[in-house]
PDB file of N, CA, C, O and CB in Angstrom:
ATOM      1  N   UNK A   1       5.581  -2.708 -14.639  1.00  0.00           N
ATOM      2  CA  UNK A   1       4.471  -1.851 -14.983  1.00  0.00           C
ATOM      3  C   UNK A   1       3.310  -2.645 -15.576  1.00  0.00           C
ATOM      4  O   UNK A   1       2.172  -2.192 -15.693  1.00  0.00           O
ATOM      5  CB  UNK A   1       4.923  -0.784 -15.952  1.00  0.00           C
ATOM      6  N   UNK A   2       3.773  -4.110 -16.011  1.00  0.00           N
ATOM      7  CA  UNK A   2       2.609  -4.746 -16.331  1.00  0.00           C
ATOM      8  C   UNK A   2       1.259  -5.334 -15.433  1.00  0.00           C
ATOM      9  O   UNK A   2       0.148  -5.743 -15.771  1.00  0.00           O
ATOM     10  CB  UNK A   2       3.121  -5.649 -16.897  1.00  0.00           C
ATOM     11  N   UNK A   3       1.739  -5.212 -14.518  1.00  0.00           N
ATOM     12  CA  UNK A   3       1.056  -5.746 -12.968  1.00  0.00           C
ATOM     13  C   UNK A   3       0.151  -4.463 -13.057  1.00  0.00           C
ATOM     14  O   UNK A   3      -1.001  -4.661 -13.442  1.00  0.00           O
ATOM     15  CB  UNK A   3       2.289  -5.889 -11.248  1.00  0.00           C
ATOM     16  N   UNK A   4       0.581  -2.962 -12.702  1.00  0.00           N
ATOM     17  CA  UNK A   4      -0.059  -1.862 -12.891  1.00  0.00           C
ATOM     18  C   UNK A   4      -1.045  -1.732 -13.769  1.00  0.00           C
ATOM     19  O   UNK A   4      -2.140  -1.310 -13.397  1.00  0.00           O
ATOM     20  CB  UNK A   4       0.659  -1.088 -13.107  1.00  0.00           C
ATOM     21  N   UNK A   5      -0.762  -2.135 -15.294  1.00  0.00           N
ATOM     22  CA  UNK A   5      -1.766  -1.944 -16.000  1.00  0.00           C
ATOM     23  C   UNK A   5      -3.068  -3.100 -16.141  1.00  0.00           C
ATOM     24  O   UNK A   5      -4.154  -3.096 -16.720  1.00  0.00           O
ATOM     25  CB  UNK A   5      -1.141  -1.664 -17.146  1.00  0.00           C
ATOM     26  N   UNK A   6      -2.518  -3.817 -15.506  1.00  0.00           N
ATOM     27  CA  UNK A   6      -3.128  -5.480 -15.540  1.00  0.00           C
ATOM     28  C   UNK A   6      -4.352  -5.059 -14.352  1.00  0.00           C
ATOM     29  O   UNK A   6      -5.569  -5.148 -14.518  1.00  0.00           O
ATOM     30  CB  UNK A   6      -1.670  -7.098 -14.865  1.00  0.00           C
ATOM     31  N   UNK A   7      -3.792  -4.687 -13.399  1.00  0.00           N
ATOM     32  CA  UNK A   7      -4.814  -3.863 -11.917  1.00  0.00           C
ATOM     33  C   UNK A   7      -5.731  -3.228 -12.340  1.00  0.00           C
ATOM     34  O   UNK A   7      -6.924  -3.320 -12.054  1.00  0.00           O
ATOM     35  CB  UNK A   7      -4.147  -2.696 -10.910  1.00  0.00           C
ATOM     36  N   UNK A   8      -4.919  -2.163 -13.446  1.00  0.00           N
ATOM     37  CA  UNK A   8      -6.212  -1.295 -13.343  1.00  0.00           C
ATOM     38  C   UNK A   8      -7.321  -1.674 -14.642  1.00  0.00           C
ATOM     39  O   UNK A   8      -8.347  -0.999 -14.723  1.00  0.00           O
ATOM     40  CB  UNK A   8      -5.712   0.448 -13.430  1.00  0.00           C
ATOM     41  N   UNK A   9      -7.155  -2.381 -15.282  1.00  0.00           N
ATOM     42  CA  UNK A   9      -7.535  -3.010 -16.445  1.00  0.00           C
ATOM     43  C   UNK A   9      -9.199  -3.674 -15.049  1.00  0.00           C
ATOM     44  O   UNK A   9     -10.338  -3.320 -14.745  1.00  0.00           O
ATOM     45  CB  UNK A   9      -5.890  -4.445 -17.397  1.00  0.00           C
ATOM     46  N   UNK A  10      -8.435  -4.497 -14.783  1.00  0.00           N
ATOM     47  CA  UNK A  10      -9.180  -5.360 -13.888  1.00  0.00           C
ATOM     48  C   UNK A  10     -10.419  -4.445 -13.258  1.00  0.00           C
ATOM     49  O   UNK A  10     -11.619  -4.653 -13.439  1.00  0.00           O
ATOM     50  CB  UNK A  10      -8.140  -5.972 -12.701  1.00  0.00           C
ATOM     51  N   UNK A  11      -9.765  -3.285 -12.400  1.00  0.00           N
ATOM     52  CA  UNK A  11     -10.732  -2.523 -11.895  1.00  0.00           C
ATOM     53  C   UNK A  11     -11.460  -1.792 -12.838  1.00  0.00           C
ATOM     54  O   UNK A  11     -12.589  -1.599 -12.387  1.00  0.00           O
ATOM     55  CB  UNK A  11     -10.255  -1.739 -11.011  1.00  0.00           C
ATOM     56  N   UNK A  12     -11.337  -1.373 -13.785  1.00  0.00           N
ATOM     57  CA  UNK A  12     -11.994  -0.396 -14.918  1.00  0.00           C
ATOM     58  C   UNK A  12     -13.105  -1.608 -15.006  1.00  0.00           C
ATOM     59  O   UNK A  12     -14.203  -1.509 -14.459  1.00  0.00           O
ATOM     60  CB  UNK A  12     -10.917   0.115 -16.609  1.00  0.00           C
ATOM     61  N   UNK A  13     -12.714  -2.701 -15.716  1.00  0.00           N
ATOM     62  CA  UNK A  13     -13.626  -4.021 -16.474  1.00  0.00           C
ATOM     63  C   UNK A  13     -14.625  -4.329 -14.881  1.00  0.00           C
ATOM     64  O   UNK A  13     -15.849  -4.226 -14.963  1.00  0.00           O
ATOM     65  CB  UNK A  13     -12.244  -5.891 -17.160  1.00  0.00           C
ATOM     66  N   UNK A  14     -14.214  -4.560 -14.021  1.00  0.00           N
ATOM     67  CA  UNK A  14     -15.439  -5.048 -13.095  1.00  0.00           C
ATOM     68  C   UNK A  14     -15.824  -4.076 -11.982  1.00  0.00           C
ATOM     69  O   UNK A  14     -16.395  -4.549 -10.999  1.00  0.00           O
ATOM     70  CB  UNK A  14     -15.085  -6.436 -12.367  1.00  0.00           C
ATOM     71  N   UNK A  15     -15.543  -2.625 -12.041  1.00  0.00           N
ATOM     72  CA  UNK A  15     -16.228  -1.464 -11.286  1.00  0.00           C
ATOM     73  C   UNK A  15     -15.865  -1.747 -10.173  1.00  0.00           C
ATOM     74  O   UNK A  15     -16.807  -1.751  -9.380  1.00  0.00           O
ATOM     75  CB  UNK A  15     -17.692  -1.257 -11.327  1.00  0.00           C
ATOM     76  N   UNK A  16     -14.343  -2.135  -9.482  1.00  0.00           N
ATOM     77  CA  UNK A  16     -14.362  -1.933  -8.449  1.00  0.00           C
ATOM     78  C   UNK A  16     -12.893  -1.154  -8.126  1.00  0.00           C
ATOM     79  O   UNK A  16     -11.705  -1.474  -8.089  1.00  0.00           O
ATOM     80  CB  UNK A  16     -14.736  -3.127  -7.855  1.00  0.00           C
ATOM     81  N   UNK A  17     -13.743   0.125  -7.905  1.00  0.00           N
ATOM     82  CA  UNK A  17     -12.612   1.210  -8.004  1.00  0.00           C
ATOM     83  C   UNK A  17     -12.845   1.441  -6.472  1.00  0.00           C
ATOM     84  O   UNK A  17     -12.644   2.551  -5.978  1.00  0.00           O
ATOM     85  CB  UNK A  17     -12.826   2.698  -9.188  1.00  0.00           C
ATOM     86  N   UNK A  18     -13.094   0.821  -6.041  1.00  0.00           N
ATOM     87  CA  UNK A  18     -12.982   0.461  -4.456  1.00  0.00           C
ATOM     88  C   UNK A  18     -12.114   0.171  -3.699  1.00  0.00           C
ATOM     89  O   UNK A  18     -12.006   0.385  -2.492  1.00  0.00           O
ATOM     90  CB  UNK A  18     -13.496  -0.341  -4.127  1.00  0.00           C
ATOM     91  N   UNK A  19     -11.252  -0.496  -4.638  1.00  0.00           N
ATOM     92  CA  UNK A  19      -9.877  -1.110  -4.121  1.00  0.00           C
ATOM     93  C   UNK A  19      -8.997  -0.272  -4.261  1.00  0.00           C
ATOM     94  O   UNK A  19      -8.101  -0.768  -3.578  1.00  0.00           O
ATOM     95  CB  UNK A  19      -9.368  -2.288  -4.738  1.00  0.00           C
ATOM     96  N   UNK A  20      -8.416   1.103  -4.856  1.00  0.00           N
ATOM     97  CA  UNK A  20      -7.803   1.576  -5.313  1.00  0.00           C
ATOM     98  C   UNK A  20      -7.649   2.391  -3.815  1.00  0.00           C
ATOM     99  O   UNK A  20      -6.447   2.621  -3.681  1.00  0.00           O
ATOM    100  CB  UNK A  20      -8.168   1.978  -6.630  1.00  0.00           C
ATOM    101  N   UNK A  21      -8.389   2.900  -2.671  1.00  0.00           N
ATOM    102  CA  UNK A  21      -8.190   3.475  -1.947  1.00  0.00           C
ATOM    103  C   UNK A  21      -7.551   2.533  -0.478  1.00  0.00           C
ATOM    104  O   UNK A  21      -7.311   3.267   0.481  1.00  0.00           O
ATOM    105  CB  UNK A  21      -9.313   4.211  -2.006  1.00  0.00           C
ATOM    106  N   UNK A  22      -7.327   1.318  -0.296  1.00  0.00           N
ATOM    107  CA  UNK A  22      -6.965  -0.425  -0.307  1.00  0.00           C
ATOM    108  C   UNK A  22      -5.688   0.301  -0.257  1.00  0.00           C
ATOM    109  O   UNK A  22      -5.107   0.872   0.666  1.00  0.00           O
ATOM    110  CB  UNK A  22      -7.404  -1.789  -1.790  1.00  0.00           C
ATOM    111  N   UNK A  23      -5.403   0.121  -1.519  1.00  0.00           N
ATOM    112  CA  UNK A  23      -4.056  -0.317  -2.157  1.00  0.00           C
ATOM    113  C   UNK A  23      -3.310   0.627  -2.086  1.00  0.00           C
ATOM    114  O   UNK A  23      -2.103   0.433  -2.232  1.00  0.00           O
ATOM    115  CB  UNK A  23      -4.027  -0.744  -3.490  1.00  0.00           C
ATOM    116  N   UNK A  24      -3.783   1.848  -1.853  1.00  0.00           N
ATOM    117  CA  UNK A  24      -2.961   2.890  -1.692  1.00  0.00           C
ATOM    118  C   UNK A  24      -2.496   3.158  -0.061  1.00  0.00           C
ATOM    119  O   UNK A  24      -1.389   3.556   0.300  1.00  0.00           O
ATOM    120  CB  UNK A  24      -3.709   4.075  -2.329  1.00  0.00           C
ATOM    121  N   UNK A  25      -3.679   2.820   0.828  1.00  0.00           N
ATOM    122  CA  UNK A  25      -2.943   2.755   2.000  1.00  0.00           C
ATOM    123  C   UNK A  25      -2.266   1.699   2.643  1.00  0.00           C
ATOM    124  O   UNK A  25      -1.722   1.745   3.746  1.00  0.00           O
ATOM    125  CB  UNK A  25      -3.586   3.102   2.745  1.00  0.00           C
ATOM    126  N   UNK A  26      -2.357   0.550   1.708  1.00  0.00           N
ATOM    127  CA  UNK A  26      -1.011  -0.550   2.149  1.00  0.00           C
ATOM    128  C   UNK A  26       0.009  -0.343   1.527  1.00  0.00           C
ATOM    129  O   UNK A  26       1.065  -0.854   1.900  1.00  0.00           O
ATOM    130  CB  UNK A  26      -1.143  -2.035   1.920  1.00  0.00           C
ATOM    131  N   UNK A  27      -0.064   0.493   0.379  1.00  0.00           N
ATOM    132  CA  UNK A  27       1.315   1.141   0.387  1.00  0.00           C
ATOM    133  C   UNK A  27       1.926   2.097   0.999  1.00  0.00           C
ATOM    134  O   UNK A  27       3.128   2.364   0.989  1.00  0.00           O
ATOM    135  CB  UNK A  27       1.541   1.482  -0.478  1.00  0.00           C
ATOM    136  N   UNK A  28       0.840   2.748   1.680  1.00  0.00           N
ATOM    137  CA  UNK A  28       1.882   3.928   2.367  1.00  0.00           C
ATOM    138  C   UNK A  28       2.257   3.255   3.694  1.00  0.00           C
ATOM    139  O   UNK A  28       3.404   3.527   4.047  1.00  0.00           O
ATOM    140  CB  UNK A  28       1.090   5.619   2.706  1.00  0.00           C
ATOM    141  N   UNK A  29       1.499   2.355   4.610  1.00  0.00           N
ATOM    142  CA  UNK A  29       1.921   1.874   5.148  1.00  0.00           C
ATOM    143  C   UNK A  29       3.192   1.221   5.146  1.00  0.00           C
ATOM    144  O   UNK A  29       4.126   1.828   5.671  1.00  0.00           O
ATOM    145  CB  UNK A  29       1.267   1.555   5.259  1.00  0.00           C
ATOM    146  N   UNK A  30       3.460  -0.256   4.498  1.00  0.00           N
ATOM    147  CA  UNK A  30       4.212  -0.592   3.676  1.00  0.00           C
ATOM    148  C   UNK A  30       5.637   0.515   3.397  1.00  0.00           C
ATOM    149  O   UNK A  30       6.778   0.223   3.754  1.00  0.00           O
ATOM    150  CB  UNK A  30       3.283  -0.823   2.595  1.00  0.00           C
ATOM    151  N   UNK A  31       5.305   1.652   2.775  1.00  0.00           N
ATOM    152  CA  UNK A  31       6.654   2.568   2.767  1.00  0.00           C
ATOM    153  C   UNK A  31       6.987   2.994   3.818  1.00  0.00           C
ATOM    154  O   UNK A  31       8.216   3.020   3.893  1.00  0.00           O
ATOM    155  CB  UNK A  31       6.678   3.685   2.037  1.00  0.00           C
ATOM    156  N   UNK A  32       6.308   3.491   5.034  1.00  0.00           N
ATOM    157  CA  UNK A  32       6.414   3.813   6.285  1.00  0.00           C
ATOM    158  C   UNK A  32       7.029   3.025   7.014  1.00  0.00           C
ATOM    159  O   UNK A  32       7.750   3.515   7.883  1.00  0.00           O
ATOM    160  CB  UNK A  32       5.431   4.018   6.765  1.00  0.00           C
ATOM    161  N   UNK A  33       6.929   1.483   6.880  1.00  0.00           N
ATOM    162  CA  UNK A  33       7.738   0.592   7.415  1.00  0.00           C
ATOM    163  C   UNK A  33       8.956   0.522   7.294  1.00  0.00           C
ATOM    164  O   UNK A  33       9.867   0.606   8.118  1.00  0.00           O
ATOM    165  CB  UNK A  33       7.454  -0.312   7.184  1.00  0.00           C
ATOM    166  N   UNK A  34       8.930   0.326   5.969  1.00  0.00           N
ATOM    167  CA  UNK A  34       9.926   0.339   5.241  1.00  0.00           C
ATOM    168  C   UNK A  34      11.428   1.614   5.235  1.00  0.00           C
ATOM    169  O   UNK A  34      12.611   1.513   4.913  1.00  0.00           O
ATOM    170  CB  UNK A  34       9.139   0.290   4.102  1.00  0.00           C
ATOM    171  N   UNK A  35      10.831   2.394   5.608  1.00  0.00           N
ATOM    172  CA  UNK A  35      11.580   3.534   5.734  1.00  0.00           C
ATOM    173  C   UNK A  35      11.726   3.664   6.963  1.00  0.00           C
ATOM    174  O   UNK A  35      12.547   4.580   7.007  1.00  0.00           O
ATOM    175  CB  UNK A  35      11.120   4.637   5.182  1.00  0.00           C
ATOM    176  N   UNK A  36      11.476   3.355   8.124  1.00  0.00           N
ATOM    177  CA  UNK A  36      11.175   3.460   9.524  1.00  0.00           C
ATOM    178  C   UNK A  36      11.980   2.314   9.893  1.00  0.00           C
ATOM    179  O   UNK A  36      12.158   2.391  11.109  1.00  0.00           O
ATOM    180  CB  UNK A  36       9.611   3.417   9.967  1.00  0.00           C
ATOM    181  N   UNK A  37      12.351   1.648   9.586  1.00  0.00           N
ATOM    182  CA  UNK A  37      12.623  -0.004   9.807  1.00  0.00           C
ATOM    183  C   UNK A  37      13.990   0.301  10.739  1.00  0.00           C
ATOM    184  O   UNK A  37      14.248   0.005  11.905  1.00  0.00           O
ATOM    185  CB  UNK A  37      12.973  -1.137   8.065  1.00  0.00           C
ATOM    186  N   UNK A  38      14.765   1.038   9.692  1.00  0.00           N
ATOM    187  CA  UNK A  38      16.420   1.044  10.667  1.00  0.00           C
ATOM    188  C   UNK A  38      16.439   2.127  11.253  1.00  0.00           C
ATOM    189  O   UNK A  38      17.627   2.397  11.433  1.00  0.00           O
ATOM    190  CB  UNK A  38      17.961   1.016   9.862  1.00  0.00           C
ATOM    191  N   UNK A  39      15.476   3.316  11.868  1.00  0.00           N
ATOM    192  CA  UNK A  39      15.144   4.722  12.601  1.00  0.00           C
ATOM    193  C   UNK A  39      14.905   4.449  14.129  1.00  0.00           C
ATOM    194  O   UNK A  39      14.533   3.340  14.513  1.00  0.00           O
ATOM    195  CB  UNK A  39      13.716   5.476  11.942  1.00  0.00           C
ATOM    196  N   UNK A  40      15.168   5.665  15.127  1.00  0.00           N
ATOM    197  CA  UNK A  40      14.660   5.368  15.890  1.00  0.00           C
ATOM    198  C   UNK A  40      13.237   5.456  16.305  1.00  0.00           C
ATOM    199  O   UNK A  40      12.785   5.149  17.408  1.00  0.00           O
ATOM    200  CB  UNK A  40      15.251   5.661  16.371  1.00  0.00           C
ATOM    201  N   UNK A  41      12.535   5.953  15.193  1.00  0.00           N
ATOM    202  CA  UNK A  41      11.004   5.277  15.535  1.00  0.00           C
ATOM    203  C   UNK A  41      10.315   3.965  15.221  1.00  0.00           C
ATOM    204  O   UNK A  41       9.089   3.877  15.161  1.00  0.00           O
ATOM    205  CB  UNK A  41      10.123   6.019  15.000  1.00  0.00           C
ATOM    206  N   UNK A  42      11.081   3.022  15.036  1.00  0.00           N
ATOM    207  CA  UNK A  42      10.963   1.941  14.931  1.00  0.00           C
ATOM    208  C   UNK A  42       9.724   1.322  15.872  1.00  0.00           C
ATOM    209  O   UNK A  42       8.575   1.043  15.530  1.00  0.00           O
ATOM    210  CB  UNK A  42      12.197   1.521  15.100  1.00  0.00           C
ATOM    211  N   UNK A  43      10.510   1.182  17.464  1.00  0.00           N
ATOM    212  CA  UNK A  43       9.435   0.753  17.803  1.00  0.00           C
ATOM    213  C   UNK A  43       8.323   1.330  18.055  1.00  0.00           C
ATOM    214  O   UNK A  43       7.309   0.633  18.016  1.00  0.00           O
ATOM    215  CB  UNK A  43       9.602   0.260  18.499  1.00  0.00           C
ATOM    216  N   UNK A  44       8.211   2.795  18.388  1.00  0.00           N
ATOM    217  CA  UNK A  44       6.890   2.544  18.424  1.00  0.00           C
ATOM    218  C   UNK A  44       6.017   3.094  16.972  1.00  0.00           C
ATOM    219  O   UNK A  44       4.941   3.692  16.936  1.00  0.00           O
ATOM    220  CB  UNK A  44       6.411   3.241  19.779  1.00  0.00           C
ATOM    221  N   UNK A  45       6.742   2.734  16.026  1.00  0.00           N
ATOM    222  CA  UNK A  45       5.574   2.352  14.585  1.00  0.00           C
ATOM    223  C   UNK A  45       5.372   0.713  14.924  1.00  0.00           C
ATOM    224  O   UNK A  45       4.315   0.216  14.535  1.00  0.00           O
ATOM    225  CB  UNK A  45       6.472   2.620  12.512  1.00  0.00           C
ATOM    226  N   UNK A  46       6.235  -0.062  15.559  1.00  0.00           N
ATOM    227  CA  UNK A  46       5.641  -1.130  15.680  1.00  0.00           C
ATOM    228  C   UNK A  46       4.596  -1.253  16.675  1.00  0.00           C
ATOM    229  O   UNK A  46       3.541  -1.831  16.413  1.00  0.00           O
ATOM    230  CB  UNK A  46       6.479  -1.940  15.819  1.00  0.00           C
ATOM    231  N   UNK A  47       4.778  -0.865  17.522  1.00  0.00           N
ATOM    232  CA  UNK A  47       3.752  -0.529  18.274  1.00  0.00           C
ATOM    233  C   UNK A  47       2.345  -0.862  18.010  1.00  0.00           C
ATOM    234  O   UNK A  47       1.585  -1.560  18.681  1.00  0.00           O
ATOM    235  CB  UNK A  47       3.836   0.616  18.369  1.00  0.00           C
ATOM    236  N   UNK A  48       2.120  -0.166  16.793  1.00  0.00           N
ATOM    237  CA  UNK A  48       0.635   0.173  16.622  1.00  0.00           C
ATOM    238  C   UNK A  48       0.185  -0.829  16.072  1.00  0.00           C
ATOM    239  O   UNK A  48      -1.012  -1.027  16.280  1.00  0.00           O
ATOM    240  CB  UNK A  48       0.244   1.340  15.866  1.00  0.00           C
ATOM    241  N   UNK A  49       0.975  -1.913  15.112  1.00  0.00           N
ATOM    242  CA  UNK A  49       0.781  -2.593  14.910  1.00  0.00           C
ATOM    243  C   UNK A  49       0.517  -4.409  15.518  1.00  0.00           C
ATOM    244  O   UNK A  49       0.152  -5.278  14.726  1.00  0.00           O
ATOM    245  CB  UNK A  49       1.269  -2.097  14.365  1.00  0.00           C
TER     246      UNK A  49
END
């Protein structure tokens, strides 16, 4: 959780709350993979990539 607060520390102090919409869709990505990985939609989520 220190990474978390360290992030947003960062973004508050230099106004770039820009990234926050970033970071949220490489995580959902990221979980989508992740969860998809041993499914049979595997390939074609790879696919797109």
């Amino acid at each position: 959780m220190n990474f978390l607060s360290d992030l947003w520390g960062f973004m508050k102090e230099r106004k770039k709350f820009w990234l926050l919409p970033l970071l949220i869709i490489f995580l959902l990505f990221g979980a989508l993979l992740f969860f998809a990985g041993g499914s049979a939609v595997a390939p074609f989520i790879y696919t797109l990539f």
